[in-house]
N, C-alpha and C positions, 0 to 999 in steps of 0.2 A: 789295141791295148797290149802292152808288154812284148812291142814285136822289137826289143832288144833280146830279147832272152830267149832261148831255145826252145825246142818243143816240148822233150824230155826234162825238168827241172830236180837239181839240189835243193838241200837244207837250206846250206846258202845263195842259191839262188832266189828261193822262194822269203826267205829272210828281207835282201835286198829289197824285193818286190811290194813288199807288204810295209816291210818295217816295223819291223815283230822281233822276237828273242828267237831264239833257237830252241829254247823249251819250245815256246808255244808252239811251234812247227810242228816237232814231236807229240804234241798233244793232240793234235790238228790230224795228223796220221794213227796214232794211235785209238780216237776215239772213230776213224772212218769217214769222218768231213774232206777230207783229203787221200782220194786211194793210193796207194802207195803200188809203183810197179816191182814186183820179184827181183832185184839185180842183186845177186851176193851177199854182202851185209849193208851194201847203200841202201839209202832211201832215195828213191828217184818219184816222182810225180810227173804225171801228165802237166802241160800249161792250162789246156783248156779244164783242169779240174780246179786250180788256182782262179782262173778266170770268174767259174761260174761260183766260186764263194766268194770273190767281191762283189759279183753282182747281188748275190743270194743277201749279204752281210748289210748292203745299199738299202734294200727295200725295209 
């Protein structure tokens, strides 16, 4: 699943993947559904954190 995309994932990466706004990304991060890694002022995300809220979102 999503083994186009790196391990480490963007905004818009995660964008791409979902097919969502870029608010909602930021929402996604901000409320902690999506842990966000320390990188400067990017948001960077795990894939496999992506992963398991599509699966989480499926059920």
């Amino acid at each position: 699943m999503f083994s186009d995309y790196p391990d480490i994932l963007t905004v818009k990466d995660i964008t791409k993947m979902l097919g969502v706004h870029p608010n909602t990304v930021y929402d996604l991060v901000k409320e902690g559904v999506l842990p966000k890694i320390p990188c400067c002022r990017h948001i960077k995300v795990a894939k496999i954190y992506v992963i398991k809220y599509v699966l989480q979102s499926a059920q």
